[in-house]
TISE-237890 format. One record per residue (C-alpha): residue number from 1; residue in three letters; x, y, z. Coordinates in pm, 1 decimal, decimal comma. Example, Ala and Ser with C-alpha at 12.3 -4.5 7.8 and 13.67 -1.06 7.14 Angstrom:
// residues 2
+-----+---------+----------+----------+----------+
! num ! residuo !        X !        Y !        Z !
+-----+---------+----------+----------+----------+
!   1 !     ALA !   1230,0 !   -450,0 !    780,0 !
!   2 !     SER !   1367,0 !   -106,0 !    714,0 !
+-----+---------+----------+----------+----------+
//
This chain:
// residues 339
+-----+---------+----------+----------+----------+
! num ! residuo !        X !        Y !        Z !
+-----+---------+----------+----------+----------+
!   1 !     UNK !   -437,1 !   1399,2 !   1833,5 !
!   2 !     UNK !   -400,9 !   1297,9 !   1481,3 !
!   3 !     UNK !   -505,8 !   1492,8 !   1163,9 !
!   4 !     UNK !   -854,8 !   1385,1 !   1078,6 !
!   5 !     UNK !  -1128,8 !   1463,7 !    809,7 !
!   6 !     UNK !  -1416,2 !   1339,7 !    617,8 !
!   7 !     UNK !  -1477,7 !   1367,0 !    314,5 !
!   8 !     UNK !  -1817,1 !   1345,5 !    203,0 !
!   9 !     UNK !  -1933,3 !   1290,9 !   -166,9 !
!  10 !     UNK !  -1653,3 !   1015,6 !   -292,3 !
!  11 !     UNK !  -1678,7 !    711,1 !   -448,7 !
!  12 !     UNK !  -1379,1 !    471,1 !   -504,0 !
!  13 !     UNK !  -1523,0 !    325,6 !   -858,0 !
!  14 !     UNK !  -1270,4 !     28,9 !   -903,7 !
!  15 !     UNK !   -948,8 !   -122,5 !   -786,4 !
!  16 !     UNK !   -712,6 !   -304,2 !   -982,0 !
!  17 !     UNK !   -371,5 !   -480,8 !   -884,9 !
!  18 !     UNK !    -49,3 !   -595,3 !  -1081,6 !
!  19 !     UNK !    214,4 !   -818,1 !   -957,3 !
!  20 !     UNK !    509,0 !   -967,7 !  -1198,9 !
!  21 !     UNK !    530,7 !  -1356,1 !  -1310,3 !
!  22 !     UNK !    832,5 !  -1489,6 !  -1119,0 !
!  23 !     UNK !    645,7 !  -1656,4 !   -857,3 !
!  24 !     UNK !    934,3 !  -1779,2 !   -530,4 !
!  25 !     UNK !    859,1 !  -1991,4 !   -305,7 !
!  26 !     UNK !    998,1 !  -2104,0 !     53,2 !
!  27 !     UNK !   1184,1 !  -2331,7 !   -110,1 !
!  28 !     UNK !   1402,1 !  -2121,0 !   -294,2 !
!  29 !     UNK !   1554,5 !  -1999,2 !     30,3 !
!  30 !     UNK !   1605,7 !  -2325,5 !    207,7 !
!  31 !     UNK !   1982,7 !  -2345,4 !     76,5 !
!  32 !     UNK !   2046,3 !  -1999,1 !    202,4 !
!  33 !     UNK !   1856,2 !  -2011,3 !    551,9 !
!  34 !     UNK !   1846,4 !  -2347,9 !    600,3 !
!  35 !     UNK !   1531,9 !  -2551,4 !    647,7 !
!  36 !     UNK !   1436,2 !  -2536,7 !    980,9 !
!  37 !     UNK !   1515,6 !  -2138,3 !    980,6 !
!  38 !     UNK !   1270,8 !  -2095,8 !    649,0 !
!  39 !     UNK !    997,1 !  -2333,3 !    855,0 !
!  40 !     UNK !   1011,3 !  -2116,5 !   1154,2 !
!  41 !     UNK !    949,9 !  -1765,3 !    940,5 !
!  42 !     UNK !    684,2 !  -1899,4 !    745,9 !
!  43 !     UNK !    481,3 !  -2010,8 !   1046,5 !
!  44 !     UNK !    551,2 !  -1647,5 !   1166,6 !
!  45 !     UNK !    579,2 !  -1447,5 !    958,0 !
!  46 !     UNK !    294,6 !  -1572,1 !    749,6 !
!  47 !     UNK !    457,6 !  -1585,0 !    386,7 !
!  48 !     UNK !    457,7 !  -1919,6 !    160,7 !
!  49 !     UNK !    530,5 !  -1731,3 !   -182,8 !
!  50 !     UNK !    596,9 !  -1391,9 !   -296,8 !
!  51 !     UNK !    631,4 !  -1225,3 !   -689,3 !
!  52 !     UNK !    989,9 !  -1068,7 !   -770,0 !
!  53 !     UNK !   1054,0 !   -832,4 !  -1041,1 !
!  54 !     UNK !   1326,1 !   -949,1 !  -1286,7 !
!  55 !     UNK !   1296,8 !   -684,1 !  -1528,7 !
!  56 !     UNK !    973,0 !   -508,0 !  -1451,6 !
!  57 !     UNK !    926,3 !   -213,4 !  -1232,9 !
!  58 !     UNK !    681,6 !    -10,4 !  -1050,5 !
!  59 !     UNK !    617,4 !    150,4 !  -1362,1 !
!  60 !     UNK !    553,8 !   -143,2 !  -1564,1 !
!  61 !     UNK !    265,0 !   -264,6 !  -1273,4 !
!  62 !     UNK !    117,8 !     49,6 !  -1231,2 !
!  63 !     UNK !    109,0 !     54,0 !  -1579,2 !
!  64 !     UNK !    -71,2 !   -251,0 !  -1618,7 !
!  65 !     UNK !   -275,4 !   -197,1 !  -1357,8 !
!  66 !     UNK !   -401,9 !    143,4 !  -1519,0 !
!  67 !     UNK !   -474,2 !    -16,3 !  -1831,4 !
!  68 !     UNK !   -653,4 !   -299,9 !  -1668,4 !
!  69 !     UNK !   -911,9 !    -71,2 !  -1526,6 !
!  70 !     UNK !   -899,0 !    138,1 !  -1866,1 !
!  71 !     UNK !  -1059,2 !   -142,8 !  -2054,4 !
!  72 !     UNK !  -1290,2 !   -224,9 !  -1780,1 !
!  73 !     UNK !  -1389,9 !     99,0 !  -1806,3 !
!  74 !     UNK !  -1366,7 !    280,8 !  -1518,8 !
!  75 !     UNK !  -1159,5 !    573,1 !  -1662,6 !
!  76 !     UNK !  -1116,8 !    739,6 !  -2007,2 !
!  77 !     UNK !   -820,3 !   1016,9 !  -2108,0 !
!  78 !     UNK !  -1098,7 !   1273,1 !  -2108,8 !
!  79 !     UNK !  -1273,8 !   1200,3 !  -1760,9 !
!  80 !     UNK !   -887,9 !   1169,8 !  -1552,9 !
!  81 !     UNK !   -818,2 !   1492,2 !  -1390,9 !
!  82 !     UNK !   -546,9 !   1432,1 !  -1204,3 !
!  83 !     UNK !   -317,9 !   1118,9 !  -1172,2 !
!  84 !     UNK !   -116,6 !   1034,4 !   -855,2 !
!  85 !     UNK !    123,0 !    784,8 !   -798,3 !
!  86 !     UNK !    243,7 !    638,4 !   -490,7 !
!  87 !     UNK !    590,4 !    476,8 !   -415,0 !
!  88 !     UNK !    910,0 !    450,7 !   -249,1 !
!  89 !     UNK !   1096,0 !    279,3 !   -539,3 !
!  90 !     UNK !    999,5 !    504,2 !   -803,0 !
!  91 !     UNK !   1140,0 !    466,3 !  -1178,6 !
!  92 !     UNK !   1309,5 !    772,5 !  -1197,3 !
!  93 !     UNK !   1454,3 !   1085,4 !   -909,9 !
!  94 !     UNK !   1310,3 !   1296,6 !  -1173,5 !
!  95 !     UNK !   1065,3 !   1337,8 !  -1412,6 !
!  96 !     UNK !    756,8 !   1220,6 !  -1140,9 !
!  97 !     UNK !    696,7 !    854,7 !  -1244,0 !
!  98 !     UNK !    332,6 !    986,2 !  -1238,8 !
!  99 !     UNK !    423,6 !   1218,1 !  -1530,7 !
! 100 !     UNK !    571,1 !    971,6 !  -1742,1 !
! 101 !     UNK !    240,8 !    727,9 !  -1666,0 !
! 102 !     UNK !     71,3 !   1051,2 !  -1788,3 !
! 103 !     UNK !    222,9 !   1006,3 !  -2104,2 !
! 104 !     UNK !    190,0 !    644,8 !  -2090,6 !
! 105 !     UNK !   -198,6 !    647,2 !  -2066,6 !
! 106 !     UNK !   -210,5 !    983,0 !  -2313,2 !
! 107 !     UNK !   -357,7 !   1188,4 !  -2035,6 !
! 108 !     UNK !   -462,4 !   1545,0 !  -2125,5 !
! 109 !     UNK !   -243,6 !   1877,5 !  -2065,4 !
! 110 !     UNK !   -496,8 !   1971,0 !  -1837,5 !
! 111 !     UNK !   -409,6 !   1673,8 !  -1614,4 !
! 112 !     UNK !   -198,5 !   1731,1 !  -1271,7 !
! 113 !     UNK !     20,6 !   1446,3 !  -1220,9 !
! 114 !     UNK !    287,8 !   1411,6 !   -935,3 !
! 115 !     UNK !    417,3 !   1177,5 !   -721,5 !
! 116 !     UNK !    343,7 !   1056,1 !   -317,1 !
! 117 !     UNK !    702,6 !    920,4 !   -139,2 !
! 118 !     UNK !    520,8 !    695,2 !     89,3 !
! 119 !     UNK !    528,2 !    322,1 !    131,6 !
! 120 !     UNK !    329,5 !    129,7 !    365,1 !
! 121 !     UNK !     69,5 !    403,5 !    446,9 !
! 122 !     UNK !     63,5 !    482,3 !     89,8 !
! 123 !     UNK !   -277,3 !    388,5 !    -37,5 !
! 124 !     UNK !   -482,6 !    556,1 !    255,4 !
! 125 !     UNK !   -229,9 !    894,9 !    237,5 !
! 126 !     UNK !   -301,8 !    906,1 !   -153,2 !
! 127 !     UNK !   -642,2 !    846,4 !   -122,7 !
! 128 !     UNK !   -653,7 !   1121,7 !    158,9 !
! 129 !     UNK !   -504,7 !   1372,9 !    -98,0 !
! 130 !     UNK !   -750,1 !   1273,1 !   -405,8 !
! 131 !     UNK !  -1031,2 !   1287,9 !   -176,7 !
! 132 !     UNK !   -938,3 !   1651,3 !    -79,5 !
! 133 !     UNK !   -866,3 !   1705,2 !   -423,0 !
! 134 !     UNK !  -1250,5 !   1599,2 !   -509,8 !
! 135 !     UNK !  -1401,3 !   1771,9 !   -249,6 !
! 136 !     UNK !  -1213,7 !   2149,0 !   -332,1 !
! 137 !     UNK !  -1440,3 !   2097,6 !   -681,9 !
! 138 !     UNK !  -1120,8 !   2169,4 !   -892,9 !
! 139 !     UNK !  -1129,2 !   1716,3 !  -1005,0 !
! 140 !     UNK !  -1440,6 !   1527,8 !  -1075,0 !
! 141 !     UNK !  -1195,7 !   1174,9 !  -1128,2 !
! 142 !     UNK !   -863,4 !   1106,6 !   -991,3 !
! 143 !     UNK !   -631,3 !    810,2 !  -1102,0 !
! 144 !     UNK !   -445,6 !    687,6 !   -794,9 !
! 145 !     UNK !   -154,9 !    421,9 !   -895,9 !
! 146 !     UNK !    159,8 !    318,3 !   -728,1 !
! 147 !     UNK !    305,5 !     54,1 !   -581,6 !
! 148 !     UNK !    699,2 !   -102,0 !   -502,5 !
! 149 !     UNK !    920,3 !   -292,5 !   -629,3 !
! 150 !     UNK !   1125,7 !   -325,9 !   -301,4 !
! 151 !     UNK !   1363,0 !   -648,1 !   -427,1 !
! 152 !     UNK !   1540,4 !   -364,1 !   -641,7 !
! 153 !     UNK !   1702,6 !   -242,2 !   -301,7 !
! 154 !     UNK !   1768,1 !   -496,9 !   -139,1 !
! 155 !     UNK !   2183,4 !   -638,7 !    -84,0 !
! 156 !     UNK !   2260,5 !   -866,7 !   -245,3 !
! 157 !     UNK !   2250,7 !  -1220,7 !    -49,5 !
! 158 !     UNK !   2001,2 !  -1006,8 !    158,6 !
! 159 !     UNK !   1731,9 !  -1361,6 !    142,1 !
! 160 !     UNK !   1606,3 !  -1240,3 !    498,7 !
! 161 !     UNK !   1413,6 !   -924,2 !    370,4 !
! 162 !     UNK !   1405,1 !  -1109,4 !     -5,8 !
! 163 !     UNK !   1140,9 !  -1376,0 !    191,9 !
! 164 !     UNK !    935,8 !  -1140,8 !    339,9 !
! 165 !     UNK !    848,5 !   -846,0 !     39,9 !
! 166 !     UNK !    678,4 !   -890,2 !   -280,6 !
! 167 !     UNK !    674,2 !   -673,8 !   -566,4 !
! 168 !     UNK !    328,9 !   -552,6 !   -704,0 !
! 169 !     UNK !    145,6 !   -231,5 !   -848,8 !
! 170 !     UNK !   -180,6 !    -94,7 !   -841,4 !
! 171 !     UNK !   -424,6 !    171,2 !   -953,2 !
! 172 !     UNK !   -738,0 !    307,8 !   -834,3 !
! 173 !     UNK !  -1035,7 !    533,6 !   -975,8 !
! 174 !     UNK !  -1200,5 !    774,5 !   -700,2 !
! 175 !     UNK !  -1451,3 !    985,9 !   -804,7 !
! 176 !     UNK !  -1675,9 !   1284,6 !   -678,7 !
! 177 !     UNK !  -2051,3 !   1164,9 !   -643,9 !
! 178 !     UNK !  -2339,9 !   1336,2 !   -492,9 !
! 179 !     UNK !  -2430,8 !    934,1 !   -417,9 !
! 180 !     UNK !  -2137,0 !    882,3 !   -300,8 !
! 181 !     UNK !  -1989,6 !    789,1 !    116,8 !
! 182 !     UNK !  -1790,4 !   1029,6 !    375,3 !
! 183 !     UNK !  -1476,2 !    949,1 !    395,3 !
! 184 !     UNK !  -1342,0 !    937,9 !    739,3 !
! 185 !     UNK !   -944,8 !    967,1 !    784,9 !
! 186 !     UNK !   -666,1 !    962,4 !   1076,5 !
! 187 !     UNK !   -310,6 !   1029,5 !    967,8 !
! 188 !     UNK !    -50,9 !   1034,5 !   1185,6 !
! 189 !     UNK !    362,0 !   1056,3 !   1166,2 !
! 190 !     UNK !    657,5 !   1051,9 !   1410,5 !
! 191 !     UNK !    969,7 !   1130,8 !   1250,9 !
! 192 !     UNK !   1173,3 !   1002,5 !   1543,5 !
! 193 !     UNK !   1133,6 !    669,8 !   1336,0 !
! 194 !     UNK !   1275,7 !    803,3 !   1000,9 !
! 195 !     UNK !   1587,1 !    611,9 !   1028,7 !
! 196 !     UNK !   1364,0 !    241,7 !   1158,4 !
! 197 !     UNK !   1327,7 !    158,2 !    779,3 !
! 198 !     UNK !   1580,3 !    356,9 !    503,9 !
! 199 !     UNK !   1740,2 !    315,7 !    224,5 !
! 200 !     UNK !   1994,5 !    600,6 !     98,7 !
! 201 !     UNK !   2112,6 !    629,3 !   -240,9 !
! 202 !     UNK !   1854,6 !    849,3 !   -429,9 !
! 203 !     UNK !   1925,3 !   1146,8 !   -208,3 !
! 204 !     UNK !   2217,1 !   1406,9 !   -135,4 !
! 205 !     UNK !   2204,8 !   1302,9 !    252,4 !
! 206 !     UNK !   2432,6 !   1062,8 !    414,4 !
! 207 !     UNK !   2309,1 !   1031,4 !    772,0 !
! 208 !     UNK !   1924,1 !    985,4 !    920,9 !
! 209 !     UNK !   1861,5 !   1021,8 !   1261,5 !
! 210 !     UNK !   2200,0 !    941,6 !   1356,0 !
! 211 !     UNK !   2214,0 !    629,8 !   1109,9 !
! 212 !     UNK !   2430,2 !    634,9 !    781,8 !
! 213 !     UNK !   2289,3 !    594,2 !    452,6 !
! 214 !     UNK !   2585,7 !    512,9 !    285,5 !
! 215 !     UNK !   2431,0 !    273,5 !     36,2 !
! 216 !     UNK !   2120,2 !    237,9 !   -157,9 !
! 217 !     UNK !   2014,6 !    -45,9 !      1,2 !
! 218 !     UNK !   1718,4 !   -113,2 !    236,9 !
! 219 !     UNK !   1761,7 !   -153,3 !    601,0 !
! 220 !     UNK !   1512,3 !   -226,2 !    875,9 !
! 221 !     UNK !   1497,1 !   -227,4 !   1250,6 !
! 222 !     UNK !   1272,7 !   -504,6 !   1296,4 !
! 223 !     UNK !   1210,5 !   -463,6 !   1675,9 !
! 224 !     UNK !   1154,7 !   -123,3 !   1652,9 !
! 225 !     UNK !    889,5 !   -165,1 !   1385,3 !
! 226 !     UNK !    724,7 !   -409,4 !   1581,4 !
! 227 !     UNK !    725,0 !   -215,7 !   1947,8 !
! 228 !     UNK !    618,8 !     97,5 !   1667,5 !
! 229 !     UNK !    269,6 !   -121,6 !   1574,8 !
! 230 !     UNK !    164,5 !   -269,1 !   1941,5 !
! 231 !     UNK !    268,6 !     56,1 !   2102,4 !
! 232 !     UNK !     64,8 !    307,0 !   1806,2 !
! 233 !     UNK !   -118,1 !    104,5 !   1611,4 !
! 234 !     UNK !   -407,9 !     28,3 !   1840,1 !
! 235 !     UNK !   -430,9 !    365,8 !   2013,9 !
! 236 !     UNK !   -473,7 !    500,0 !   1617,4 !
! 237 !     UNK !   -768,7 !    283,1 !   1552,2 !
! 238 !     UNK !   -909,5 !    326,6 !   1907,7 !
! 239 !     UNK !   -854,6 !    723,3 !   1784,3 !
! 240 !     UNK !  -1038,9 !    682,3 !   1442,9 !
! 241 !     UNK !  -1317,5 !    468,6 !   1591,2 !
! 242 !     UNK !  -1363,6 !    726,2 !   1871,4 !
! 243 !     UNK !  -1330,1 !   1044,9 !   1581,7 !
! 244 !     UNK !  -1547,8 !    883,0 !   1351,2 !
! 245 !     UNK !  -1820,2 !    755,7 !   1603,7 !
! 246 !     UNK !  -1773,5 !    408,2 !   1479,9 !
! 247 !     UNK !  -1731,9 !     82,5 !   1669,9 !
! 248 !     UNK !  -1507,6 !   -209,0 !   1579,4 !
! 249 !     UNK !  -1810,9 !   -414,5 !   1571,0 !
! 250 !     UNK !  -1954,6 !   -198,6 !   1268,3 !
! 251 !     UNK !  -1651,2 !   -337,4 !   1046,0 !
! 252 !     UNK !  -1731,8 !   -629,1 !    809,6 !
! 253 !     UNK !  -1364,0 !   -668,2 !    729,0 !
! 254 !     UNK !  -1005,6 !   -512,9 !    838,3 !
! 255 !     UNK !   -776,3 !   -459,7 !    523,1 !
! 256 !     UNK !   -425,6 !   -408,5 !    698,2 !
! 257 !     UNK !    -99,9 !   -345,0 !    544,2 !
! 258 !     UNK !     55,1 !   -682,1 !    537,7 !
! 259 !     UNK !    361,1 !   -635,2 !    731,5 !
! 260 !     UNK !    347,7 !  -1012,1 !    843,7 !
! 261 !     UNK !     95,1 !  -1223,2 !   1006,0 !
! 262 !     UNK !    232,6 !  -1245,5 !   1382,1 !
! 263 !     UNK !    200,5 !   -813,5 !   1349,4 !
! 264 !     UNK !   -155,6 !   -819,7 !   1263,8 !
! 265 !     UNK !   -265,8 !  -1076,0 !   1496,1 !
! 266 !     UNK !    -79,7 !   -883,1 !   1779,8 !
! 267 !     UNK !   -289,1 !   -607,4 !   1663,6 !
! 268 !     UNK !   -628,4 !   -774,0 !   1683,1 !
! 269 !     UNK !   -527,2 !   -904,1 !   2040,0 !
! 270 !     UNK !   -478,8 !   -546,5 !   2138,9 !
! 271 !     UNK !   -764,4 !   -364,4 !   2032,2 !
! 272 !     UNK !  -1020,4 !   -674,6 !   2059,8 !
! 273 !     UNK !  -1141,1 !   -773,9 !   1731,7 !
! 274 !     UNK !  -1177,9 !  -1110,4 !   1588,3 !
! 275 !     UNK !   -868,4 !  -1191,9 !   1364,8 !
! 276 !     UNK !  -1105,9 !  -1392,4 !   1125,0 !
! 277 !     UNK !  -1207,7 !  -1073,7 !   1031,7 !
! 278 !     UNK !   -887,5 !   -967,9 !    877,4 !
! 279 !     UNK !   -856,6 !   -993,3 !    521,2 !
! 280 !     UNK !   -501,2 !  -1149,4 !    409,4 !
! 281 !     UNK !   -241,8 !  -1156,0 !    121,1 !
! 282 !     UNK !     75,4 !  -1185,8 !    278,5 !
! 283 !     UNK !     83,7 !  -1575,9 !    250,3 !
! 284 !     UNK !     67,1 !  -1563,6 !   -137,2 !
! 285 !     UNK !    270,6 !  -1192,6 !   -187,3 !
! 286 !     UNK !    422,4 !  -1086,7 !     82,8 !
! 287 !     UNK !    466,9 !   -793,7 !    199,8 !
! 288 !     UNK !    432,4 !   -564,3 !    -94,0 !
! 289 !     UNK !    406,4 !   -165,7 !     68,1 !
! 290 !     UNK !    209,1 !     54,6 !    -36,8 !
! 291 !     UNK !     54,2 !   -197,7 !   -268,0 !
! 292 !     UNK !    -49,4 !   -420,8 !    -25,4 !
! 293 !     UNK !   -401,8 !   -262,0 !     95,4 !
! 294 !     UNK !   -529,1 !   -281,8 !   -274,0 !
! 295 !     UNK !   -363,3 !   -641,9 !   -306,1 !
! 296 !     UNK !   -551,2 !   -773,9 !    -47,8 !
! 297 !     UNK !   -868,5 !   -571,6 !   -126,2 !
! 298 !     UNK !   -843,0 !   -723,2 !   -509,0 !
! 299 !     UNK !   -747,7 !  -1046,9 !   -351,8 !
! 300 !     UNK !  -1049,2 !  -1107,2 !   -146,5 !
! 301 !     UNK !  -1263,1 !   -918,5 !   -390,7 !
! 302 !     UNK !  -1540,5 !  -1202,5 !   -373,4 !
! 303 !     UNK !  -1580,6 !  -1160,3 !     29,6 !
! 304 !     UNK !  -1522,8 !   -790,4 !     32,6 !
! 305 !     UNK !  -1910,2 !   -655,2 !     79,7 !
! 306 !     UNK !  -1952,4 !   -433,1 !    379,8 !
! 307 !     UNK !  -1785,9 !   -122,9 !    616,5 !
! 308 !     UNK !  -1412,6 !   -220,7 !    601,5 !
! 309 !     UNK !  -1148,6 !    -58,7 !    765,5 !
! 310 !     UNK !   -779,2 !     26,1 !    651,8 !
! 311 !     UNK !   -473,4 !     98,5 !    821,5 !
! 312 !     UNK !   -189,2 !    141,6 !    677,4 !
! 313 !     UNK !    145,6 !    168,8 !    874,1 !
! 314 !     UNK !    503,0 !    155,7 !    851,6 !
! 315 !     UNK !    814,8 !    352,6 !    692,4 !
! 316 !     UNK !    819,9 !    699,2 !    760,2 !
! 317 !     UNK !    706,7 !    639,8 !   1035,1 !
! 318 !     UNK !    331,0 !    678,4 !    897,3 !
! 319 !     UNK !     49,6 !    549,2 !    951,6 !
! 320 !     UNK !   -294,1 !    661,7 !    804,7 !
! 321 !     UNK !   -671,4 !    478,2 !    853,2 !
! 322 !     UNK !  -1021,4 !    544,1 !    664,3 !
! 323 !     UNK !  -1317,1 !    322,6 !    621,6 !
! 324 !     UNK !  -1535,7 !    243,2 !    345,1 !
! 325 !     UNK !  -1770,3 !     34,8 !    202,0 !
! 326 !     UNK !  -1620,9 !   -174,5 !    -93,4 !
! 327 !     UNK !  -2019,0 !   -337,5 !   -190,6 !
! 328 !     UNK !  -2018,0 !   -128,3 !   -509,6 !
! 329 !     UNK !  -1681,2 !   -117,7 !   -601,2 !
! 330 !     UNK !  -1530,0 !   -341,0 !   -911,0 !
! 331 !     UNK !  -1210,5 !   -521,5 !   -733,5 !
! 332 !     UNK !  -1027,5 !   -648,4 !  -1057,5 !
! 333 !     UNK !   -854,0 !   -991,4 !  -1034,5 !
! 334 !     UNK !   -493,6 !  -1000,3 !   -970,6 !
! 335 !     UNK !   -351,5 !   -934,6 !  -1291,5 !
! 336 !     UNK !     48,6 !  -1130,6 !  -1388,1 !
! 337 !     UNK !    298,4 !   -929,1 !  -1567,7 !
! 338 !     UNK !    513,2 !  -1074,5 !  -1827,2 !
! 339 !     UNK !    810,4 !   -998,0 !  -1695,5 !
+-----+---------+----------+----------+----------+
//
């Protein structure tokens, strides 16, 4: 069994999403992989362009993200009780990145702020945490932002990962509402995995899980990430369907993390939903981490009316699912930072 809860009371008020300006294309990596090598991937995989930070970071599109949904008003300095930020590439080993966005956005003292090291679960673990934060009565509003800027760890000449991740940001506004839905959640771990996706550099150890971390650079095991999602990833939703007395046929849409298209159609094949139902962003951004939920919630924001269901799943190895209904909540257009 997983760890499950609802959480009753919460509304999610508005979502917005950041992503930098330097758009690539398959193109660009057609004199490192060759043509026929790029063709194959993007019929896989799923990806025709992606956004790469040059200069910006995680910072910077949280940033902007935050003050996209300042001036449309979902959040003041006064009404923010807590702000949370979500990444695996943050700005900084210390301060938090979520207390230097506190000073950023000229939160008040009485503000918490600290930071979530998660990637491609991200968004459902830190929305997990605010809601439990809501419920306990000590926050009426919670800023959740995050987000990963992965193409600052990768090698150099590294083009295989640099086609398949994007770089993007996001924030969110959750609130406590006597109007508002229950929450359901499933979060689940198995640290076996740890060493599947790593990166070492920002930390004192050398080895994971009998892998070295000798650089700061990020490393994946893609066949064990993919047996990882067909072998858990069903059973989890079967498991949060079952926990939540819902059916998959009560879900207007499925907002997946966007590990790559071939993953989440495997996925829908398995547990027996229609893949038309899945909402997508990996063809225009890649695979962006723990961004990639709110991406392709903010994405699809004009067909996103209904009970949708999220999974995230990935590094760690996490996974974490809740469902909600997005009808009343403002999905901001995908905002470009100058980069």
């Amino acid at each position: 069994m997983a760890l499950t809860g609802t959480f009753p009371g919460i509304r999610i008020r508005a979502i917005s999403v950041a992503v930098p300006e330097t758009m690539v294309d398959n193109a660009h990596f057609v004199p490192f992989q060759g043509a026929e090598n790029v063709r194959k991937f993007e019929k896989m995989v799923g990806v025709l362009e992606r956004y790469h930070c040059r200069t910006a970071t995680t910072r910077t599109l949280a940033l902007a993200s935050c003050h996209d949904l300042h001036e449309a008003g979902a959040w003041t300095a006064e009404t923010v009780d807590a702000c949370l930020f979500v990444s695996q590439t943050p700005d900084y080993r210390l301060p938090a990145t979520a207390c230097a966005l506190h000073g950023d956005l000229g939160l008040r003292s009485e503000c918490a702020a600290f930071d979530i090291n998660l990637g491609c679960s991200g968004f459902t673990y830190g929305l997990y945490v605010a809601a439990g934060m809501l419920v306990s009565g000590g926050c009426r509003q919670i800023l959740l932002t995050g987000g990963d800027c992965l193409t600052s760890i990768l090698a150099p000449g590294d083009h295989a990962n640099a086609m398949l991740f994007g770089d993007a940001g996001f924030a969110a506004v959750i609130e406590r509402n006597t109007d508002g839905q229950a929450l359901p959640f499933l979060l689940g771990s198995d640290g076996k995995g740890a060493a599947v996706i790593r990166a070492g550099g920002g930390g004192m150890g050398k080895h994971i899980c009998g892998k070295s971390l000798d650089d700061s650079f990020l490393h994946m095991d893609g066949a064990d990430v993919f047996d990882f999602t067909i072998n858990v990833i069903p059973a989890a939703i079967k498991e949060f369907c079952d926990v939540s007395k819902q059916n998959l046929a009560d879900f207007a849409h499925f907002a997946f993390h966007q590990a790559n298209k071939f993953i989440l159609k495997q996925i829908a094949m398995l547990t027996g939903f229609p893949f038309a139902k899945h909402l997508i962003s990996i063809d225009h951004y890649g695979n962006t981490s723990s961004a990639s939920i709110p991406l392709t919630l903010c994405y699809n924001r004009e067909n996103v009316a209904g009970n949708t269901l999220l999974c995230g799943f990935g590094v760690g190895l996490s996974w974490g699912l809740m469902s909600y209904d997005f009808t009343d909540t403002t999905l901001r257009e995908v905002r470009v930072v100058k980069d």
